[in-house]
C-alpha positions as CSV (number, residue, x, y, z in Angstrom):
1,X,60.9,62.5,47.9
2,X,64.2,60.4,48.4
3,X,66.3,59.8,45.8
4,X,65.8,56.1,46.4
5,X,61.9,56.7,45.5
6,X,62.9,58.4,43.0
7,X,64.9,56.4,40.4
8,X,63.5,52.4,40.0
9,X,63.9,49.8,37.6
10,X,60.1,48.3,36.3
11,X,59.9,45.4,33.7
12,X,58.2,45.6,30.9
13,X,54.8,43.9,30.3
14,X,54.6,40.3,28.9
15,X,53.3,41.3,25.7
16,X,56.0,44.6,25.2
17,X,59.2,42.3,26.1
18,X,58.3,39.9,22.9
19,X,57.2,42.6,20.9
20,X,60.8,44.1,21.6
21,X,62.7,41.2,21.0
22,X,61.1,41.2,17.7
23,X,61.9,44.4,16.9
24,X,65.4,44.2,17.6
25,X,65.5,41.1,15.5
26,X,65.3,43.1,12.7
27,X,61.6,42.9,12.3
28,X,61.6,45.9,9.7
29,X,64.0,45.2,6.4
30,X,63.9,49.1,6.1
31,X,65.1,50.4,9.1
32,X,65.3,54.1,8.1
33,X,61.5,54.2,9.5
34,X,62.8,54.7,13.2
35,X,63.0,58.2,12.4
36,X,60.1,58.9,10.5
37,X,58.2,57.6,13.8
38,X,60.1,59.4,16.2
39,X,60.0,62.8,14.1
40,X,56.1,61.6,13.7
41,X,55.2,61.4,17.6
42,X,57.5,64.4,18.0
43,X,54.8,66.4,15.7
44,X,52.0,65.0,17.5
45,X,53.5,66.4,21.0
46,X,53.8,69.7,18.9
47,X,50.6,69.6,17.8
48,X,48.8,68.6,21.8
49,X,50.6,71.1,23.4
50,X,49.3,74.3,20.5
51,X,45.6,72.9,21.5
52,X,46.4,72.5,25.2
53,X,47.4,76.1,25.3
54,X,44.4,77.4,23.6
55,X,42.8,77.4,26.9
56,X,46.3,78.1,29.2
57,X,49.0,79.8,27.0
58,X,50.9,79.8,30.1
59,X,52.3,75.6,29.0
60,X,54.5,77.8,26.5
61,X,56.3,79.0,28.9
62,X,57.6,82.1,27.0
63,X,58.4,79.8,24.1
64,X,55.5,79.2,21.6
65,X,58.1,78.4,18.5
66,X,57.4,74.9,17.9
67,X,59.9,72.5,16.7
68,X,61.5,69.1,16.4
69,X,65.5,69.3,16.5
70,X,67.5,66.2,14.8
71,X,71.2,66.2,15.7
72,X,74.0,63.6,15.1
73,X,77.4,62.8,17.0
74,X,79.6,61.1,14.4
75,X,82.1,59.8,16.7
76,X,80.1,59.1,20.0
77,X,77.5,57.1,17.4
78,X,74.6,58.9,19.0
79,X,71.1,60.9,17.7
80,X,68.6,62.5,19.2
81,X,65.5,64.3,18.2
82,X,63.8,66.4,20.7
83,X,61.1,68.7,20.4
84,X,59.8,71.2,22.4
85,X,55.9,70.3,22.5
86,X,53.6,68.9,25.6
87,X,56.1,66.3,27.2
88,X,55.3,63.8,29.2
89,X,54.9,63.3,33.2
90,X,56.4,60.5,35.6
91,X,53.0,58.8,35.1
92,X,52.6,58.9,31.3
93,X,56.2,57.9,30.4
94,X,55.6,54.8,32.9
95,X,51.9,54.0,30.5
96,X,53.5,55.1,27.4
97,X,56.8,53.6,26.8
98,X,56.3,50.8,30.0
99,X,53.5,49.6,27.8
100,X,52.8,48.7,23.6
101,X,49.5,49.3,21.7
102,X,47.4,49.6,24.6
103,X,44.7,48.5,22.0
104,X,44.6,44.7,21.7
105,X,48.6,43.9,22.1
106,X,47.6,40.0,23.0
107,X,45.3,40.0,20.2
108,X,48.3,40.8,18.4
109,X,51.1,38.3,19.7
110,X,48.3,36.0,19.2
111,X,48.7,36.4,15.3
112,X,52.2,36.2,15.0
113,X,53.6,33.5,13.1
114,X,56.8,33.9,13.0
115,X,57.3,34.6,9.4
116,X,59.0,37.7,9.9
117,X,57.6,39.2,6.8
118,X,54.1,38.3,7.8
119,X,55.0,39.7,11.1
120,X,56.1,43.0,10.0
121,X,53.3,43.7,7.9
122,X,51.1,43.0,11.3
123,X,53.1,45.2,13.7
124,X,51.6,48.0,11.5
125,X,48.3,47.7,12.7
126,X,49.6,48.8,16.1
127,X,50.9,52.1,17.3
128,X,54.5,51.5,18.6
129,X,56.2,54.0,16.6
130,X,58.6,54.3,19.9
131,X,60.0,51.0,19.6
132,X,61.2,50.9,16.0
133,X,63.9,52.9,18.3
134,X,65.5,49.6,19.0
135,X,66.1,48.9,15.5
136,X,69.3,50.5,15.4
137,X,69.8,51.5,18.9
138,X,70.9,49.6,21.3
139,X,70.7,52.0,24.6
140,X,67.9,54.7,24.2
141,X,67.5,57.3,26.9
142,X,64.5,59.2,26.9
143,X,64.4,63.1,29.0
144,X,61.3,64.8,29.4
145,X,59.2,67.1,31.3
146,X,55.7,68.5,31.1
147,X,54.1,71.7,29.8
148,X,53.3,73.6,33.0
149,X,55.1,71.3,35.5
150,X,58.1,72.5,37.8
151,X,61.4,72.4,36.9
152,X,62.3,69.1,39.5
153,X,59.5,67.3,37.6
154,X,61.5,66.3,35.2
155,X,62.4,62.2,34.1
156,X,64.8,60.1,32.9
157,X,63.7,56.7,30.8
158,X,66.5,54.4,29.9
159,X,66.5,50.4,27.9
160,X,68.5,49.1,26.6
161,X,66.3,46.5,24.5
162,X,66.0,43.8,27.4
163,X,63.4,43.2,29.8
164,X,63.5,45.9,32.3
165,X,64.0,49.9,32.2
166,X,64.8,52.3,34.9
167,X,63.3,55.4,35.3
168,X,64.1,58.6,37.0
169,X,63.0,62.1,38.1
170,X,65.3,64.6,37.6
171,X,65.8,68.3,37.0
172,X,65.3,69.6,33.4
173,X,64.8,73.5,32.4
174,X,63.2,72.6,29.1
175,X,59.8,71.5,28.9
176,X,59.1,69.0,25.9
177,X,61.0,65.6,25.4
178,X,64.3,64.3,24.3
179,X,65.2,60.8,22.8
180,X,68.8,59.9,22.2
181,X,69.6,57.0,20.6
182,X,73.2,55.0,21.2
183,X,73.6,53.0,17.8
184,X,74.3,49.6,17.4
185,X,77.6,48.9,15.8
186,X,75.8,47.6,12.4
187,X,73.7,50.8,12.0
188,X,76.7,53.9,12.2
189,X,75.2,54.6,8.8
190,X,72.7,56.4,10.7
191,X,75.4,58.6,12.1
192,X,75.6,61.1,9.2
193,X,74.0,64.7,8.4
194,X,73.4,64.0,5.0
195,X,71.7,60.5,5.4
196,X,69.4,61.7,8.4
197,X,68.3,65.0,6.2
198,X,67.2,62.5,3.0
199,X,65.5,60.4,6.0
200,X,63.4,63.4,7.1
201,X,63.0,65.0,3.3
202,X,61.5,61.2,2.0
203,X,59.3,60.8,5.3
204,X,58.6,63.7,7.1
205,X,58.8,66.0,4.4
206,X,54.9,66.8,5.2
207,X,54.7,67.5,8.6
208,X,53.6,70.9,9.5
209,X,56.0,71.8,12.1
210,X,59.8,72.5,11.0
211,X,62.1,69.6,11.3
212,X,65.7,71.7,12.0
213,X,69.0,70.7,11.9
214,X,72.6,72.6,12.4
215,X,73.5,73.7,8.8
216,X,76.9,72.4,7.8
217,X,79.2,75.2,7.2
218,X,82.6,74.5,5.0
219,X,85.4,74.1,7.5
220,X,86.9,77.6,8.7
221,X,90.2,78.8,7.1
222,X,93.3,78.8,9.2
223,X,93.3,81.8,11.8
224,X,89.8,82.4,11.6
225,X,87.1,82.1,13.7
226,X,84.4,79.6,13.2
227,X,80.6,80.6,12.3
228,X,78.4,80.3,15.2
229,X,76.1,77.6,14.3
230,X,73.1,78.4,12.4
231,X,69.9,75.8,12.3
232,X,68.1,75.2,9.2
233,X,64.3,73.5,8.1
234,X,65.2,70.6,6.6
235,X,61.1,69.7,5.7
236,X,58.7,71.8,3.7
237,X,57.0,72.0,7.4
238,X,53.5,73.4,5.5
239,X,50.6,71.1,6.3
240,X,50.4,68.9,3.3
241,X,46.4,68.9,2.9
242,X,46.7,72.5,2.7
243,X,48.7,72.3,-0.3
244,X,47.0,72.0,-3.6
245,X,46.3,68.3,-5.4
246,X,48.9,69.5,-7.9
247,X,52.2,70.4,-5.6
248,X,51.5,66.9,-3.7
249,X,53.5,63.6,-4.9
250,X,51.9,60.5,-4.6
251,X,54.7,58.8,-2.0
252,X,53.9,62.4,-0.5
253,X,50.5,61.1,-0.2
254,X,51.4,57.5,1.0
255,X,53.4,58.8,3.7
256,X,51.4,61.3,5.1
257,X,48.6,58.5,5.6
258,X,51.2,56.6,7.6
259,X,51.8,59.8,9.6
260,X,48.1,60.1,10.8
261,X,47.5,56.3,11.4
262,X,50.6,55.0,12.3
263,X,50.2,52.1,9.6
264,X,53.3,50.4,8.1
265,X,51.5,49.5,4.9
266,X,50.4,51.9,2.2
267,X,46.6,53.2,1.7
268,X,44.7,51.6,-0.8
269,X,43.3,54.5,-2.3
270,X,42.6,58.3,-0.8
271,X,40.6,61.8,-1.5
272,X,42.1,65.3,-1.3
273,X,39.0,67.8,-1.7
274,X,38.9,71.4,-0.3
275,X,35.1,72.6,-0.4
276,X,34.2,76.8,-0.2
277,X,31.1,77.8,0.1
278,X,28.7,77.7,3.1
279,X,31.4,75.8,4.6
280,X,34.7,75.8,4.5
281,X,36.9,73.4,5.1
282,X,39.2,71.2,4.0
283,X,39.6,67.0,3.7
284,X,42.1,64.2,3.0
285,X,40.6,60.3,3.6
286,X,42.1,57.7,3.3
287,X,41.0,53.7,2.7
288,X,43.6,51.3,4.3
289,X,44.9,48.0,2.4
290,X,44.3,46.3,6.1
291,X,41.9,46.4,8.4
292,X,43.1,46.9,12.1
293,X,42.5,44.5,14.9
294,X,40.0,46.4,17.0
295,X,37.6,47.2,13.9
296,X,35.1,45.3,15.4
297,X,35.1,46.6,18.9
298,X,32.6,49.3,18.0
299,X,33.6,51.2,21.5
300,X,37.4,51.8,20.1
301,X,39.4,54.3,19.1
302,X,38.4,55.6,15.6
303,X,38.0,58.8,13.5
304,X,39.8,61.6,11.5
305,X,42.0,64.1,12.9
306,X,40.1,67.5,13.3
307,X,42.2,70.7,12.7
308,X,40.6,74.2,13.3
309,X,42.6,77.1,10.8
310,X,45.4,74.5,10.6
311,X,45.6,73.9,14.5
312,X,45.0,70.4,15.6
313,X,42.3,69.7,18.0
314,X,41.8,66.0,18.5
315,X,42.8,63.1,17.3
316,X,39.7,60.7,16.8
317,X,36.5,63.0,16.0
318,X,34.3,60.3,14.8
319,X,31.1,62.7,14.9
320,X,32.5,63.0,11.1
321,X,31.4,59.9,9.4
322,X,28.9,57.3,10.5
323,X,30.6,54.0,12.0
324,X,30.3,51.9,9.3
325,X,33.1,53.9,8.1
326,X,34.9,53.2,11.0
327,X,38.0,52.3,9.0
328,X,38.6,55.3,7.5
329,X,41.8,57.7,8.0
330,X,42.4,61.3,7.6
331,X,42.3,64.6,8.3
332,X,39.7,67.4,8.1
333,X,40.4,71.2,8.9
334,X,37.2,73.7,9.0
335,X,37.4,77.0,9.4
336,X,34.1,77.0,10.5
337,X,34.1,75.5,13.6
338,X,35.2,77.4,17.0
339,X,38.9,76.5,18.1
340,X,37.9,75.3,21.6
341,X,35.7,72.8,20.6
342,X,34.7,69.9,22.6
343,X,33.3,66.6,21.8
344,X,29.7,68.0,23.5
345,X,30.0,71.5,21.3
346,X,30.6,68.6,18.2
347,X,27.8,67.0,18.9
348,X,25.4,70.3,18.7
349,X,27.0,72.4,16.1
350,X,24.6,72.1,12.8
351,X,27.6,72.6,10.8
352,X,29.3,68.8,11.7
353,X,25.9,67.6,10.5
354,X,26.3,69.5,7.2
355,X,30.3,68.2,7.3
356,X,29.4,64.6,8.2
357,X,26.8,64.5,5.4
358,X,29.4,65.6,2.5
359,X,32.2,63.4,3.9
360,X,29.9,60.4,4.2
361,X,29.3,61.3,0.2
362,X,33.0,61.7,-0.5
363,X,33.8,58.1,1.1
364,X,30.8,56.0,-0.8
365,X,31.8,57.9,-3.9
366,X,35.5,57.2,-3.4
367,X,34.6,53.0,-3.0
368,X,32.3,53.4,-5.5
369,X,35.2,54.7,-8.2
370,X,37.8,52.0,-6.8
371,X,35.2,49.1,-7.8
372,X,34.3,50.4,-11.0
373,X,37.9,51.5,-11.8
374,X,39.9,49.1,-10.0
375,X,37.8,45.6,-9.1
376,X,40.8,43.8,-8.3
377,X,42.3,45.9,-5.6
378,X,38.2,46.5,-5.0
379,X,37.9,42.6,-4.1
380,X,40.7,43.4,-1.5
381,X,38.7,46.1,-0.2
382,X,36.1,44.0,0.3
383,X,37.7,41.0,2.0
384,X,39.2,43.6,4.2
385,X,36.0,45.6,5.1
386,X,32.9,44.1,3.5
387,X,31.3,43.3,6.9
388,X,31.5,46.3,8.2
389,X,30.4,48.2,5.5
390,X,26.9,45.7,5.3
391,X,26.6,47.7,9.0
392,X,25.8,50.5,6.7
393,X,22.1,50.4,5.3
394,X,20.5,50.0,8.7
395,X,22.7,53.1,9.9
396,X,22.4,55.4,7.2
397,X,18.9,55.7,5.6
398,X,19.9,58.4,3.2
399,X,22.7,56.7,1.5
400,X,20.9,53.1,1.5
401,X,21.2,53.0,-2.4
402,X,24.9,54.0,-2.5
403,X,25.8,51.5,0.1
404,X,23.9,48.5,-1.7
405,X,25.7,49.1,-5.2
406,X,29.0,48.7,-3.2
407,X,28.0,45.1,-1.5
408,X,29.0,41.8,-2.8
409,X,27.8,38.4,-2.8
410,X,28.4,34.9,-3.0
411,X,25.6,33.5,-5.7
412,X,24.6,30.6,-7.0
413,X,26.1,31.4,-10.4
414,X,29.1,30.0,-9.3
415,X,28.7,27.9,-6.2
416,X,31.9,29.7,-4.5
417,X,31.9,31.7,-0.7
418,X,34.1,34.2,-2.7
419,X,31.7,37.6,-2.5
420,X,31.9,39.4,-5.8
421,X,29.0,39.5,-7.4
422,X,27.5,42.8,-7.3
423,X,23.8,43.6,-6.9
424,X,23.6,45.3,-10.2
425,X,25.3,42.5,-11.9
426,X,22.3,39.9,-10.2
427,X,19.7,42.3,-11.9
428,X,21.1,42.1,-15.4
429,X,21.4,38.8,-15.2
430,X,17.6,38.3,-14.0
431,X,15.3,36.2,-16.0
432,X,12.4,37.3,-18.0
433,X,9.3,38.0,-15.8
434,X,11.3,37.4,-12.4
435,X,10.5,40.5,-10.5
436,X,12.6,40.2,-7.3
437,X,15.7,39.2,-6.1
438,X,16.1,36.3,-4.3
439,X,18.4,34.9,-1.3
440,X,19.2,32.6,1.1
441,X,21.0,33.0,4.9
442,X,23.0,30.5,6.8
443,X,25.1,29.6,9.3
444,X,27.7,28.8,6.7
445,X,28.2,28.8,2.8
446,X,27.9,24.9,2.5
447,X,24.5,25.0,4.4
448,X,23.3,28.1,2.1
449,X,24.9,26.5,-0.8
450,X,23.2,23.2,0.1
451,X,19.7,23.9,0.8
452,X,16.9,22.4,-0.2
453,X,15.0,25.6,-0.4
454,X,17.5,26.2,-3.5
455,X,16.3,23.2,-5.6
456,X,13.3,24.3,-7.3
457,X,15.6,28.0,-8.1
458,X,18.3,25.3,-9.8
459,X,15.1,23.6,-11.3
460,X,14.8,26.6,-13.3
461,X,18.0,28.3,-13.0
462,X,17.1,31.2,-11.3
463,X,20.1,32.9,-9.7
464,X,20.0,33.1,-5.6
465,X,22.2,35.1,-3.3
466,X,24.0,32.9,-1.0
467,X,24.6,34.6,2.6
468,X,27.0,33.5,5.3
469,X,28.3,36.1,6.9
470,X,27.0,37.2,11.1
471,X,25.6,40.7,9.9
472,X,23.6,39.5,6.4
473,X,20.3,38.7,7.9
474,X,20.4,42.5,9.6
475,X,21.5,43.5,6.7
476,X,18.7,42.5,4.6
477,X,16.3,43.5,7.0
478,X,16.9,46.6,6.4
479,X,17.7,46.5,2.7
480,X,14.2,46.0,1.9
481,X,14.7,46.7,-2.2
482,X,17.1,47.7,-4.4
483,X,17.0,49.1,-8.1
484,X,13.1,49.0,-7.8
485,X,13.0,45.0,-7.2
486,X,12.6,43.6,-3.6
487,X,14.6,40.8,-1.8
488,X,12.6,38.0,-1.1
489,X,14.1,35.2,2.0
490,X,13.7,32.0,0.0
491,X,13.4,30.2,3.4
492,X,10.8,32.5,4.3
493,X,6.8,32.5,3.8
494,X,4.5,31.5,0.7
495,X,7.2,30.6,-2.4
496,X,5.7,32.6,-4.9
497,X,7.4,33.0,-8.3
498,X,4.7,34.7,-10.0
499,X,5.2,34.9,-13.6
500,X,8.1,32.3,-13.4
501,X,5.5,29.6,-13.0
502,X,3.4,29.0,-16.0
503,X,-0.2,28.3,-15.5
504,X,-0.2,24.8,-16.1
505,X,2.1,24.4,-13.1
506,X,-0.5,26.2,-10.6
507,X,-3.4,24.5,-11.7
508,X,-1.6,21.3,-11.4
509,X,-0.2,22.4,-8.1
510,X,-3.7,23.4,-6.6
511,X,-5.3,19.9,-7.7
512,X,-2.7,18.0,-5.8
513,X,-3.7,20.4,-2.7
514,X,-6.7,19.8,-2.4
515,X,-6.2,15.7,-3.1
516,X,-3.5,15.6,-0.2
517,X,-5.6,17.2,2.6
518,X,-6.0,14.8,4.6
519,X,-2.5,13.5,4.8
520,X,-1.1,17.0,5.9
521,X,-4.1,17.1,8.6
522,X,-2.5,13.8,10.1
523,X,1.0,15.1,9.9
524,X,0.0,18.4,11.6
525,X,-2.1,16.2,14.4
526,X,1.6,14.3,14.8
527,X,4.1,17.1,15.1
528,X,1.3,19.0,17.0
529,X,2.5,22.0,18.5
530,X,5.9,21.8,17.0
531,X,4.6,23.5,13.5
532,X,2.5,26.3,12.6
533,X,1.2,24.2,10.1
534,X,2.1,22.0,7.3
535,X,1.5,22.6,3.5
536,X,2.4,21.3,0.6
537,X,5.7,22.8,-1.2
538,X,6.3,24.2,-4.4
539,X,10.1,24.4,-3.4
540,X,11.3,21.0,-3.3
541,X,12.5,18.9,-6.2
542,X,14.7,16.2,-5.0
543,X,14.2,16.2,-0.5
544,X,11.0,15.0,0.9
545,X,10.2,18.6,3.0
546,X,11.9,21.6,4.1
547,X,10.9,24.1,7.4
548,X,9.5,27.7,6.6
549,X,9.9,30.7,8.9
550,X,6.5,33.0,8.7
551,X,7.1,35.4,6.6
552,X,7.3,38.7,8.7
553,X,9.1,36.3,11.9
554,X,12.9,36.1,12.6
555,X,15.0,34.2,10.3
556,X,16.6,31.3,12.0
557,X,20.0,32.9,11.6
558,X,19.3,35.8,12.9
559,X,17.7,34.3,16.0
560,X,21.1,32.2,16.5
561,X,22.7,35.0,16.7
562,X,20.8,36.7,19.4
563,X,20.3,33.4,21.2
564,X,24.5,32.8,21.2
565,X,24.5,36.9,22.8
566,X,22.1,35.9,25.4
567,X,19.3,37.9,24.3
568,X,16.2,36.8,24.9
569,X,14.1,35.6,21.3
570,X,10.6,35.5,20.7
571,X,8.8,32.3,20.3
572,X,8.3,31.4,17.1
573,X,7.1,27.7,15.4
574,X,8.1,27.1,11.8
575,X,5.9,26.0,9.2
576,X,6.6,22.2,7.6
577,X,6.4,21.6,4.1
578,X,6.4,18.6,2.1
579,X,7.3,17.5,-1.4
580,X,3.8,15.5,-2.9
581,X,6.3,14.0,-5.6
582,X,8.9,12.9,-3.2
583,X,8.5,8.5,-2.7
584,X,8.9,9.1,1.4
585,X,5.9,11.4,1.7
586,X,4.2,9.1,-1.0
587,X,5.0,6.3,1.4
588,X,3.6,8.3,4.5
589,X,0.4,9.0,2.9
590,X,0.1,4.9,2.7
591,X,1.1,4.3,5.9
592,X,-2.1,2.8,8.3
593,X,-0.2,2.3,11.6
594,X,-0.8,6.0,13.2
595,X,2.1,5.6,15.6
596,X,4.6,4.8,12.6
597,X,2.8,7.3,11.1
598,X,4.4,9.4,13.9
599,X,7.8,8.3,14.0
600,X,8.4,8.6,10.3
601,X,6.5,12.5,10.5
602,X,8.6,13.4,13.3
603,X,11.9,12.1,11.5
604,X,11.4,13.8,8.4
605,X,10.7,17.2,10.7
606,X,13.9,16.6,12.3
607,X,15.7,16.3,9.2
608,X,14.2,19.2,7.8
609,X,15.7,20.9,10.7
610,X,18.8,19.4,10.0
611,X,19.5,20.2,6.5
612,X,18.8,24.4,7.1
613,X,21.1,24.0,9.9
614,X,19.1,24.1,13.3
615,X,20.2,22.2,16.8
616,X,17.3,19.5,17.2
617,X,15.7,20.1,20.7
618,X,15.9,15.8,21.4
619,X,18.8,15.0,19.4
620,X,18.5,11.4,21.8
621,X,15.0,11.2,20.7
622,X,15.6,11.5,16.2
623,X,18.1,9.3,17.2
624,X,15.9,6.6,18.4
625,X,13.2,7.0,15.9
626,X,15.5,6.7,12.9
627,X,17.2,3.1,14.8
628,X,13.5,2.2,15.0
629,X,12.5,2.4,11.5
630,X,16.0,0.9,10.1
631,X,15.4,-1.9,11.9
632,X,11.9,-2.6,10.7
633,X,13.1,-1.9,7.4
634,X,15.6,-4.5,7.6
635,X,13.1,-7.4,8.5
């Protein structure tokens, strides 16, 4: 290769150059965190390269002490922390440091608002650890070579914080990576033992390979020789989960969550367990204050980190909690599991099962102490991850219970779209004799809050569920009862209140059947096959009718849905129901002229349609019909 091929100058991506100039705009008011990521991503190379060699302990290359070295050069204003771990190829320093968050960058610029406050709170919720670099460095230069690769294979990454980099191959005996960093003139605080060993003591205190620095020795006396110099651990360097709930501080705790998922905010609330036994192994999950911007791409990255006797095997093993749980950090180390294992082996091994079961447990209990303990930060929770956790009674069977006394709700008790009402709450609050619990879907809160089907529940204030949210109609598909009381669809099949209605009302309700036969025979014969059928409606208080879907059909949300995703719906006809007491059906059971008769059916259908939020398959056509009977109303 010729030395012209091999040293070029790339720019960076759209998406890293703005991200860049934001960090070197001070993004970050504390902007001691540079080290705790480069001392973080350090361990991680540490950590590839012990699991790499499993299978070849040839990538040591003789060398199989781990470590990550900070130094300092006072006067020349430059650190570097280089470890000695599984380095990084021409190739991966080009996708690595050429590129930012691989996972959704433009989703994030698109949320930036230039509050930088705002803005630093969101850079969290990517991984570019890397770049906090340029918060106090102006030039960085990056060395590195491979585990296993020739000496010659060695590169050289420089930036200085603007829109290109060059890169380099070069020769380099040690395998592993280097990152010096040339500080800006307004960040020489940086430049001192003693402020970078309180650095790696606050942050990185928990990281279970030593951090080692040159000890400082007092100054030799005149004539004698200096002490060779001698390297010291400045960080405890024991993994912290394998340290007992007792030796571990709480910012201990909040910093080894940022560690493992590279967030800038702290956890909301975690769980430190170590189970003996049939199995044994130990866990630390943790629930984040904010949700990350792929948690709804179900094909992403997700998953705890999976140690074997302390050794770290992969980074996402989500065969460990179900994916409703997606969102959940950590760590769990077994020593029951084999150390080469792969993502097939994890798959078959009975003992993941047994794992996944106790962890699921662990998490539901751990959400289920935060609400009871702490509702406020609970109701953050929630706003944060409520739709994803709704995924969870149609994925996990066993814990269906569990899952439904975590979920909240909008009600009618207060006519707000904030969810907090609690399932258990609803069924203290039910009335005497009502024997199931009762709810609405919709497009949107106003719609569900706004239903007709809800005026006979208001009649006689009987408390309904108001749903809004993409996944509620699955939800409650599969969330068939709870505490011993089903869910009933108020938009759905025969209304029957049972022992809510007195006697009186059903005999009084059956008489007027029977008496209006023959007008919902000549409504059916005008909306022909547009309805199932038409009845009359115990529902209705104030509109004139309302649309039904069958009882064991698709709810109308539901088949939005899948209609908007392309998939193909079954056909399905609604039932029509109208209001006996309302003066527009009284005026359609007077009306002689069959084709008004029609008209005023089909407009009263349309509406029905209307009001529980449906598309109208004319809209032209309503239209029309309405225009037509305004203007024989106004003659």
């Amino acid at each position: 290769m010729t030395v012209e091929a091999q040293k070029e100058t790339r720019g960076f991506q759209t998406e890293a150059k703005q991200l860049l100039h934001l960090m070197i705009h001070s993004l970050y008011s504390n902007r001691e965190i540079f080290l705790r990521e480069l001392v973080s991503n350090a361990s991680d190379a540490a950590d590839k390269l012990r699991f790499a060699a499993v299978k070849d302990d040839s990538l040591y290359e003789g060398d199989s002490d781990l470590k990550v070295r900070v130094s300092v050069d006072k006067d020349a204003k430059i650190i570097t922390i280089s470890d000695n771990g599984v380095g990084m190829s021409r190739e991966d320093v080009i996708e690595n440091l050429g590129t930012i968050a691989k996972s959704g960058t433009a989703a994030f610029m698109q949320n930036l608002t230039g509050d930088e406050k705002k803005d630093a709170q969101l850079i969290g919720q990517f991984g570019v650890g890397f770049y906090s670099s340029f918060i106090v460095a102006d030039k960085v230069v990056v060395t590195t070579r491979k585990a296993g690769a020739p000496v010659d294979q060695g590169v050289r990454w420089e930036c200085d914080g603007e829109a290109e980099f060059d890169i380099e191959t070069i020769e380099r005996a040690e395998r592993g990576t280097s990152i010096e960093l040339h500080l800006k003139d307004d960040a020489t605080e940086f430049a001192d033992d003693y402020r970078l060993r309180s650095i790696i003591k606050k942050y990185s205190d928990h990281i279970a390979i030593p951090v080692v620095m040159q000890k400082q020795e007092a100054p030799a006396e005149e004539g004698q020789e200096p002490p060779a110099p001698e390297d010291e651990v400045v960080n405890t360097a024991k993994a912290l989960w394998t340290r007992s709930r007792s030796e571990v501080s709480e910012d201990e705790y909040k910093e080894f969550y940022k560690h493992v998922s590279h967030d800038f905010a702290d956890p909301l609330t975690w769980s430190h367990n170590r189970v003996e036994g049939n199995l044994d192994y130990t866990s630390l999950l943790y629930v984040p204050a904010k949700a990350p911007f792929d948690l709804y791409n179900r094909e992403g990255a997700r998953g705890l980190k999976l140690y074997v006797q302390r050794t770290f095997i992969m980074d996402d093993a989500e065969q460990f909690l179900p994916l409703y749980l997606r969102f959940i950090k950590g760590v769990v180390d077994s020593n029951d599991l084999s150390l080469n294992v792969s993502r097939e082996i994890l798959q078959k091994d009975p003992n993941i099962d047994s794992m996944r079961s106790a962890l699921t447990k662990r998490v539901l209990d751990m959400l289920g102490k935060l609400a009871k303990n702490k509702p406020e930060e609970y109701a953050n929770f929630w706003n944060e991850f409520g739709e994803v956790l709704k995924e969870g009674p149609a994925e996990d069977f066993a814990n269906r219970e569990k899952i439904a006394k975590l979920l909240r709700f909008a009600t009618t008790l207060n006519n707000t779209p904030t969810q907090d009402q609690s399932l258990e709450a609803y069924v203290s609050r039910m009335q005497d004799g009502q024997d199931k619990i009762y709810y609405i879907a919709a497009e949107n809160h106003n719609t569900a809050k706004n239903s007709p089907h809800l005026e006979v529940f208001r009649k006689k204030g009987i408390e309904v569920l108001l749903l809004s949210d993409r996944v509620d109609e699955w939800l409650m598909s599969h969330l068939a009862e709870f505490d011993g009381k089903s869910l009933q669809d108020v938009g759905k099949g025969e209304l029957d209140l049972g022992e809510l209605d007195t006697e009186e009302e059903k005999e009084a309700q059956e008489k007027v059947a029977e008496a209006l036969k023959p007008l919902l025979e000549r409504v059916k014969t005008a909306l022909g096959d547009e309805v199932a059928e038409v009845r009359l409606t115990h529902r209705l208080t104030d509109s004139p009718a309302c649309v039904v879907v069958p009882e064991h059909e698709m709810g109308a949300q539901m088949r939005r849905l899948l209609e908007s995703a392309g998939q193909a719906v079954p056909e399905s006809k609604p039932i029509f129901e109208v209001n006996p007491d309302h003066p527009l059906v009284q005026k359609l059971d007077q009306e002689q002229d069959e084709d008004r008769f029609a008209d005023l059916s089909k407009v009263l259908f349309d509406q029905a349609n209307l009001a529980e939020g449906s598309h109208l398959n004319d809209p032209a056509a309503y239209v029309q019909r309405l225009n037509k009977l305004l203007l024989e109303l106004s003659h």
